[in-house]
DOBAMAR-667953 format. One line per 5 residues: number of its first residue (from 1); their letters; for each residue x, y, z of C-alpha. Coordinates in nm, 4 decimals. Example, Ala and Ser with C-alpha at 12.3 -4.5 7.8 and 13.67 -1.06 7.14 Angstrom:
BEGIN
1	as	1.2300,-0.4500,0.7800  1.3670,-0.1060,0.7140
END
This chain:
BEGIN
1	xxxxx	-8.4566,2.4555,-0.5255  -8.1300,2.2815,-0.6308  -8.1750,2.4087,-1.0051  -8.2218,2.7570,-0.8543  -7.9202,2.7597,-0.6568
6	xxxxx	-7.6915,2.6208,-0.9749  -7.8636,2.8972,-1.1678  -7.7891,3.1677,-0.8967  -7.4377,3.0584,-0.9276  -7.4165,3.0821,-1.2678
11	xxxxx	-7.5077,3.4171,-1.2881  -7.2954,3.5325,-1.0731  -7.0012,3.3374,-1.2617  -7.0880,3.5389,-1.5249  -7.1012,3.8364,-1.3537
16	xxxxx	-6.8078,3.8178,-1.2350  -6.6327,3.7174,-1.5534  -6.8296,4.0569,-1.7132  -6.6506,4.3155,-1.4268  -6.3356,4.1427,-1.5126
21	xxxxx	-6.3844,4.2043,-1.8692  -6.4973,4.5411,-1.8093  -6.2081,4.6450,-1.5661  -5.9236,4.5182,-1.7863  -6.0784,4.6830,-2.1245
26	xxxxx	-6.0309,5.0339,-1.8833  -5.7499,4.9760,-1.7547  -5.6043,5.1086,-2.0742  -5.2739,5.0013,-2.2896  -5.0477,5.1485,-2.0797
31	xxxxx	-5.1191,4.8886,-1.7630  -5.0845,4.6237,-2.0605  -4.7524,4.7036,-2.1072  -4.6656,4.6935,-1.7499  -4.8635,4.3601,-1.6602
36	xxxxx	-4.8155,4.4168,-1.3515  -5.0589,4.2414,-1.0644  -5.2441,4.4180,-0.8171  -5.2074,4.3722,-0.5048  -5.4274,4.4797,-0.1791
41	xxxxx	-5.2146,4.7450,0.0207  -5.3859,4.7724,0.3383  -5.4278,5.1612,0.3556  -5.7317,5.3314,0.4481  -5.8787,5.4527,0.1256
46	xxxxx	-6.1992,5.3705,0.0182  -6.0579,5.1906,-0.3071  -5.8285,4.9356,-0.1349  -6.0889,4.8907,0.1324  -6.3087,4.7639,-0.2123
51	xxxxx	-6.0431,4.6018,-0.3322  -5.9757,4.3973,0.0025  -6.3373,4.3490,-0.0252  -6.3363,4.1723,-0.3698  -6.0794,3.9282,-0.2469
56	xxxxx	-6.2476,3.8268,0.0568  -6.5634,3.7720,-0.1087  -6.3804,3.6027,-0.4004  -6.2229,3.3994,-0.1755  -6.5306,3.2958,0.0511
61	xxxxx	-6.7193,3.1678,-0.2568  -6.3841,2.9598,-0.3994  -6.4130,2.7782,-0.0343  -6.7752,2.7257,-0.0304  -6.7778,2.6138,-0.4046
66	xxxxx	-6.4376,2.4166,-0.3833  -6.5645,2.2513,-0.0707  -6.9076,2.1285,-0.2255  -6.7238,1.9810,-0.5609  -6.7513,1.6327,-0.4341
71	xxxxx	-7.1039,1.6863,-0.2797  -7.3127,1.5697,-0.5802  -7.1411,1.1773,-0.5927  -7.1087,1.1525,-0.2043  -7.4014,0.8805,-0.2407
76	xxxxx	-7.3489,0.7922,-0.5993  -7.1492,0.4531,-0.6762  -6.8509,0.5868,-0.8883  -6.6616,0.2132,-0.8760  -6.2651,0.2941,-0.9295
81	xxxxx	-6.3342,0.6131,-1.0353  -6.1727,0.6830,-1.3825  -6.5114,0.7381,-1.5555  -6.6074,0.9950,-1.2897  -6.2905,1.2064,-1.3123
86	xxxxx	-6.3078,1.2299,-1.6736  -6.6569,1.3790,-1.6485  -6.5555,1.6129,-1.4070  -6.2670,1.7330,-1.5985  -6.4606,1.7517,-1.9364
91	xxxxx	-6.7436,1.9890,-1.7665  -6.4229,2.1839,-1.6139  -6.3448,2.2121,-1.9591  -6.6335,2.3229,-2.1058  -6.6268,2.5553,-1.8379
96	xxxxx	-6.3032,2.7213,-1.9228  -6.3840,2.7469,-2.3269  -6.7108,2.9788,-2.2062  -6.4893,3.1793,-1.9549  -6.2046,3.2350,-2.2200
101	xxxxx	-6.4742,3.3637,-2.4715  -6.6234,3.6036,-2.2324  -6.2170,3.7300,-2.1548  -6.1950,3.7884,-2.5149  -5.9200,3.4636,-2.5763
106	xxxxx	-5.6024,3.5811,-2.4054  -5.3066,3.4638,-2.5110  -5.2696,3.0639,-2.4932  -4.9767,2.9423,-2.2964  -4.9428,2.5644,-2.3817
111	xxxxx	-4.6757,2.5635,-2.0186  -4.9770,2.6228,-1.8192  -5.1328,2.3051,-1.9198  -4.8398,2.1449,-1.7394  -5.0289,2.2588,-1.3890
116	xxxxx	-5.3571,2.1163,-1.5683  -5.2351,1.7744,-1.5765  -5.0339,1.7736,-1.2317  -5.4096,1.8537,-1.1144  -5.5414,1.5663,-1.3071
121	xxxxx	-5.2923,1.3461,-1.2034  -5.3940,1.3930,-0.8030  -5.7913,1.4003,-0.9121  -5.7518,0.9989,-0.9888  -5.7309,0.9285,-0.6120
126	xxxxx	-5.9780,1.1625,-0.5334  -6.2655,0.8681,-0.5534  -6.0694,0.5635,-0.3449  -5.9692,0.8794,-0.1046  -6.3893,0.9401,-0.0669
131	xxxxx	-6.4350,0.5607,-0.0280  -6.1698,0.5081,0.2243  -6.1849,0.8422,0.4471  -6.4704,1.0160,0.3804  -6.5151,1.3187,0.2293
136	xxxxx	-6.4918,1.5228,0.5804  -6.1675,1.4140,0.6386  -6.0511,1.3233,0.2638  -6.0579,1.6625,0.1715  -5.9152,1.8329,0.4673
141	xxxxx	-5.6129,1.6193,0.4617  -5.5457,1.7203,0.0911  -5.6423,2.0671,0.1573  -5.3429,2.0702,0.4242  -5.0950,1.9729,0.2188
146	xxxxx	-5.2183,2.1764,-0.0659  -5.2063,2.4754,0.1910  -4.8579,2.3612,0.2958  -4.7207,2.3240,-0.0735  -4.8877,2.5806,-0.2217
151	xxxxx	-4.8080,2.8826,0.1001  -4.4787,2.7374,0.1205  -4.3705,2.8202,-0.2859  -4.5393,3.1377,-0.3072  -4.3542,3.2366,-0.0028
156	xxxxx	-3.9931,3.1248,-0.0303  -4.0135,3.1424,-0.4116  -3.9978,2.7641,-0.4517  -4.0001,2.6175,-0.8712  -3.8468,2.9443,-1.0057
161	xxxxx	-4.0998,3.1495,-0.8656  -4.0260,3.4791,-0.7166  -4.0912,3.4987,-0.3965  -4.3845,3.6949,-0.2022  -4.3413,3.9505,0.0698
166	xxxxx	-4.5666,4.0462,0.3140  -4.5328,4.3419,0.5584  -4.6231,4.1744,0.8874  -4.4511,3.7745,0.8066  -4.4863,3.6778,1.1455
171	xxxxx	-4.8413,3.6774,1.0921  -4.8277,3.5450,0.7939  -4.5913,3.2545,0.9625  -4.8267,3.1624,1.2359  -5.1690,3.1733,1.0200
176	xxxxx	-5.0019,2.9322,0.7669  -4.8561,2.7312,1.0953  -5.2193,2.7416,1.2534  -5.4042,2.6308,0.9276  -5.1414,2.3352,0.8560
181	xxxxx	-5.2267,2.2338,1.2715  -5.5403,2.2300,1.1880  -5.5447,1.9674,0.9581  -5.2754,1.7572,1.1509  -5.5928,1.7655,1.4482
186	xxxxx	-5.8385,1.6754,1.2256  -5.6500,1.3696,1.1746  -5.7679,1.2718,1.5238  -6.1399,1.2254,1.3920  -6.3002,0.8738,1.3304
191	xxxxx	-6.4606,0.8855,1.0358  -6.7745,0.6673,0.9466  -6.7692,0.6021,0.5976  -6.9851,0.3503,0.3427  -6.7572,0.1694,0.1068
196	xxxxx	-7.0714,0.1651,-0.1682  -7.3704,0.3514,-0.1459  -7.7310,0.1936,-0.1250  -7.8956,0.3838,-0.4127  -7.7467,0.3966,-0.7267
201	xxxxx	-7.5286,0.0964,-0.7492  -7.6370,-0.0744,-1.0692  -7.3852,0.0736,-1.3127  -7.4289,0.1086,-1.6777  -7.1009,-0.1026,-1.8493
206	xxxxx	-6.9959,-0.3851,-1.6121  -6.9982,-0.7614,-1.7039  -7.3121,-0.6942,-1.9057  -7.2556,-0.9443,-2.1059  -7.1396,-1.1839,-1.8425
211	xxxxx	-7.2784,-1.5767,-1.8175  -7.4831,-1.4919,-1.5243  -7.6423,-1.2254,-1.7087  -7.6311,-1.0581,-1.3337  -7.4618,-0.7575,-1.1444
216	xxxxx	-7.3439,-0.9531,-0.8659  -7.0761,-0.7961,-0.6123  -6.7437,-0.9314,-0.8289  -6.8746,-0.6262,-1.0979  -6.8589,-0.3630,-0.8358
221	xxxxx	-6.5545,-0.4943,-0.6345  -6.2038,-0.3365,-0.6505  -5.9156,-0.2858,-0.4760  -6.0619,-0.1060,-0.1770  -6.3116,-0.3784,-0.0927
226	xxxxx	-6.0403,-0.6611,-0.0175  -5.8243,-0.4753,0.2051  -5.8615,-0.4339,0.5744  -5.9823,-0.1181,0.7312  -5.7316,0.0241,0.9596
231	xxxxx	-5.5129,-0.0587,0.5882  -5.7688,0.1190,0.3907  -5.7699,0.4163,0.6674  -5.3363,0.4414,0.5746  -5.4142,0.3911,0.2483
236	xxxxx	-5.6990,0.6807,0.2146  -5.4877,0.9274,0.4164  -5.1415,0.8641,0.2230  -5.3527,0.9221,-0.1130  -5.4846,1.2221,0.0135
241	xxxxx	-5.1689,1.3308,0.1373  -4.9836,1.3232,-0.2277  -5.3340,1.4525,-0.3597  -5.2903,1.7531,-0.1954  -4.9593,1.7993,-0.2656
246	xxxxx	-4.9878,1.7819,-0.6284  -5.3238,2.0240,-0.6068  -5.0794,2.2248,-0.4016  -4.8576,2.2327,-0.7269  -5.1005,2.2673,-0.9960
251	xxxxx	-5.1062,2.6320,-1.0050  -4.6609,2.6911,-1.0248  -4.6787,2.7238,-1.3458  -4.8988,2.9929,-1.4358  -4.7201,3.1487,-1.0732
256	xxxxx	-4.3753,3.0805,-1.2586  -4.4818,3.2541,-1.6207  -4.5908,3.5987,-1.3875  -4.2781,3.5598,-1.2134  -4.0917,3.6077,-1.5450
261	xxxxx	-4.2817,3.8029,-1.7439  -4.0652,4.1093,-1.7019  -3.7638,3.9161,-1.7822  -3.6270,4.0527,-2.1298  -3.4689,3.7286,-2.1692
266	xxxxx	-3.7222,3.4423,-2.0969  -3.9667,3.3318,-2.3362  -4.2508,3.4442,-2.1259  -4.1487,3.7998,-2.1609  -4.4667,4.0510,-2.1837
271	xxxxx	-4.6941,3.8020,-2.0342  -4.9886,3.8749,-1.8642  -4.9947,3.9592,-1.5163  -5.3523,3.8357,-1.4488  -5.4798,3.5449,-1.3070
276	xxxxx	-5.7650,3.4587,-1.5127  -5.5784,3.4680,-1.8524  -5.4407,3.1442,-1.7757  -5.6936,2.9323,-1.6069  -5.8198,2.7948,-2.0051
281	xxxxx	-5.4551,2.6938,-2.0628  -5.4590,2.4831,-1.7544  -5.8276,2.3643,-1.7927  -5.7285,2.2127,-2.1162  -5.4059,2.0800,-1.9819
286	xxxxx	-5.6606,1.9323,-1.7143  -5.9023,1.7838,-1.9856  -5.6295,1.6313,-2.2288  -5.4179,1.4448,-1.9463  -5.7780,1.2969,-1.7867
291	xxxxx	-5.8480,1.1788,-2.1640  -5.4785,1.0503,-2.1872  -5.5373,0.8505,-1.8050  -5.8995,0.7159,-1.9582  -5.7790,0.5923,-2.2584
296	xxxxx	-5.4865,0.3659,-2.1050  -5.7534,0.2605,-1.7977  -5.9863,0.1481,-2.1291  -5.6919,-0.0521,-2.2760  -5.6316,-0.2205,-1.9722
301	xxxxx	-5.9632,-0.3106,-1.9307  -5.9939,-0.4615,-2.2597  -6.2372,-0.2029,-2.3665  -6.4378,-0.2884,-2.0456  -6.4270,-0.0121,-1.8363
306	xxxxx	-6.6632,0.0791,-1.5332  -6.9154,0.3255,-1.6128  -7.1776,0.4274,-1.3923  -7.4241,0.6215,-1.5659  -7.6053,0.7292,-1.2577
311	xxxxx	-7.2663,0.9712,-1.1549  -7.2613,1.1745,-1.4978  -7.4898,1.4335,-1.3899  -7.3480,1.4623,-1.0560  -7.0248,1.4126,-1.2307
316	xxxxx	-7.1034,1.7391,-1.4567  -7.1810,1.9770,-1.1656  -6.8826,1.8746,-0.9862  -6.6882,1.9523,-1.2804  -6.9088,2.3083,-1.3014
321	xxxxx	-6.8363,2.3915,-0.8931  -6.4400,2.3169,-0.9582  -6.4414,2.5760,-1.2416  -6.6319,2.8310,-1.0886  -6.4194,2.8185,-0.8346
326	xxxxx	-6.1204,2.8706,-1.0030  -6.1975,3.1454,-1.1675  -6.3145,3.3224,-0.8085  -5.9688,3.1767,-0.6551  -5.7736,3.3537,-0.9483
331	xxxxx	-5.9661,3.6638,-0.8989  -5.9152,3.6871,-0.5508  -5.5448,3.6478,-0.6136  -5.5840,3.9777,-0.8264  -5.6688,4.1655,-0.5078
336	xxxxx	-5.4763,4.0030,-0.2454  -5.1954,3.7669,-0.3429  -5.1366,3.3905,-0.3865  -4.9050,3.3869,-0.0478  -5.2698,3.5310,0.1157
341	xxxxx	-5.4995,3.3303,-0.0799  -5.3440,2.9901,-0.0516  -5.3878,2.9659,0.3254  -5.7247,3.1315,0.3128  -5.8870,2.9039,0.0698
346	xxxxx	-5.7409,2.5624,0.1301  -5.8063,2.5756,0.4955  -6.1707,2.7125,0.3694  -6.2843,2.4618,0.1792  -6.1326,2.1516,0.3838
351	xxxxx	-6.3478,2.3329,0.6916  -6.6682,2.3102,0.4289  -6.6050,1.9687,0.3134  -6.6035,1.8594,0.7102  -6.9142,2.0573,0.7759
356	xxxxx	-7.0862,1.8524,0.4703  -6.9409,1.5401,0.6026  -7.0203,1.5761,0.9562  -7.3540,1.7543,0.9283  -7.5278,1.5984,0.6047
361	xxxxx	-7.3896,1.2541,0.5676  -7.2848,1.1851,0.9308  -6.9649,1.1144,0.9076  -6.8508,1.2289,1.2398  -7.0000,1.0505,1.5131
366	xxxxx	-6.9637,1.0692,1.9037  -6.8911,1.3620,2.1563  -6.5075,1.3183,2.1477  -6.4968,1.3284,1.7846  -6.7585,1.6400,1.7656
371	xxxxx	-6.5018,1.8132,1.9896  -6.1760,1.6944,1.8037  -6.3693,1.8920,1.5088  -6.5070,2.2010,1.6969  -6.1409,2.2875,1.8305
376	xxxxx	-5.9261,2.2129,1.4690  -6.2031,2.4466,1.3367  -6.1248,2.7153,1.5470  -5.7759,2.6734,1.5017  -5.8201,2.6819,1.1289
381	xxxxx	-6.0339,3.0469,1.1413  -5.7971,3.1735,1.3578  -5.4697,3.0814,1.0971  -5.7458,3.2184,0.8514  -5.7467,3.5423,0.9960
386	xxxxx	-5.3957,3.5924,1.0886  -5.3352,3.5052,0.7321  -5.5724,3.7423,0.5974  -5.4163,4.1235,0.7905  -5.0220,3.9889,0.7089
391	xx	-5.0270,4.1795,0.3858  -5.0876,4.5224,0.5945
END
């Protein structure tokens, strides 16, 4: 069943990726020379009724997919980390090469990669955020400040990007507000979270060739196990919090390169418009600063790192999820527009992530808590919504 579903998404990965292909081979050399992004006008034709369509849908499965990243290695012991988020961003990478075949190899802009490895850089807390917080609440908290950063320079034009209008901001103003107070509530739920799973926690590279011949609990232990827990609960949430705020920031470059594309005098002058060309330029600015981050963790570990064999697989389809997502969140922003999309699917996948959490691995616990999470999730579809009609 799980095979089927990875399969089902990979088809329609590719898919997607072929209609892409298709619609910009049509669209002719005369909307190459313009470059210029489309965006959903909310007029009642049947085309822009697609169109709106497309981006909705686009954005619903980068949610669901961006959401469910962390799924597979929720019970898998990952230790500090560092091996685990260089698996993920190699199969990200792998990912991206395959995607920038099937777009025919756009043009590569190395500035991109500069968002790739401000995403890398928040993806090394990602694991002591898990272990501390819980994926529930881990990934909401980081998916409100990525909402936050990420609304807040597409719409005042923060970074040297030009700034988004929308035709109803008011709207706009109060889904962004309600999304963000969303994730301030969910801040209110006690999370019950395992520090190291049962299964799974023999790893492959640790003190093997220690006197005791053993894998006692000094090989597993780090940081997180010797501190207390209301500590570790600061400690999870302030991670989170800068997390977010650098996912939030990943994607200002490729947003800054659009923004001066028409610019006779910049260097990015007659760069593409769309979304997707970039997203192998960040992928391998994601892959080369992960190596960079593994290779000093290995020197400082005296060629000793932690490596858990059991959490390469899961590692792998993590990495896979991310991707995929990606590419739907940069083809939703072809429809709508990053000011739209930001809210939408940040506030979409942190209300996933909690429904994993609270549902599957039972990380929400009691009536007060189950109500503390039934009213920020209203909240959040409401700012969802409100978010969605400002562009009309």
């Amino acid at each position: 069943m799980f095979r089927l579903k990875m399969s089902r998404r990979l088809w329609v990965f590719v898919a997607t990726l072929l209609m892409v292909s298709c619609r910009r081979t049509d669209q002719g050399d005369e909307q190459a020379a313009s470059e210029k992004v489309e965006t959903f006008d909310f007029t009642f034709n049947s085309t822009n009724m697609t169109h709106f369509a497309y981006g909705i849908a686009a954005n619903a499965a980068a949610a669901l997919l961006y959401g469910s990243t962390f799924v597979p290695v929720k019970r898998i012991e990952t230790g500090d980390g560092m091996f685990f988020q260089w698996v993920i961003c190699a199969a990200i990478w792998v990912v991206s090469v395959v995607g920038d075949m099937m777009l025919q190899s756009p043009k590569f802009h190395p500035f991109a990669m500069l968002g790739g490895v401000i995403w890398a850089t928040g993806n090394m807390a990602v694991v002591p955020i898990i272990k501390t917080i819980g994926l529930s609440l881990g990934i909401l908290i980081w998916g409100s400040s990525c909402l936050l950063m990420g609304w807040a320079s597409c719409r005042f034009g923060w970074f040297g990007i030009a700034a988004q209008d929308v035709s109803r901001p008011i709207l706009n103003y109060c889904g962004a507000g309600l999304c963000l107070l969303s994730g301030l509530i969910f801040l209110f739920v006690k999370t019950d979270v395992e520090l190291h799973p049962n299964s799974d926690s023999i790893p492959l590279l640790i003190d093997r060739r220690s006197n005791s011949g053993s894998y006692g609990q000094s090989s597993s232990e780090f940081w997180i196990d010797v501190i207390r827990p209301k500590t570790r609960r600061f400690i999870g949430c302030l991670l989170a919090l800068v997390s977010g705020l650098l996912f939030g920031s990943s994607f200002a470059p490729i947003l800054y390169i659009k923004s001066h594309s028409s610019c006779h005098d910049s260097m990015f002058h007659g760069a593409s418009g769309y979304d997707l060309d970039y997203v192998y330029s960040q992928c391998c600015g994601i892959f080369v600063a992960s190596t960079v981050y593994f290779t000093i963790y290995c020197a400082a570990m005296n060629n000793k790192p932690r490596v858990y064999s059991r959490a390469i697989l899961p590692g792998l389809l993590s990495g896979l999820m991310w991707a995929l997502a990606t590419y739907c969140w940069c083809l939703a922003n072809n429809y709508l527009s990053a000011v739209i999309t930001f809210p939408i699917v940040s506030a979409g996948y942190g209300l996933v992530a909690a429904l994993w959490g609270a549902l599957v691995f039972r990380e929400i616990k009691g009536t007060a808590n189950c109500f503390i999470f039934f009213l920020a999730t209203c909240v959040m579809l409401m700012g969802s919504l409100l978010t969605a009609v400002s562009k009309r």
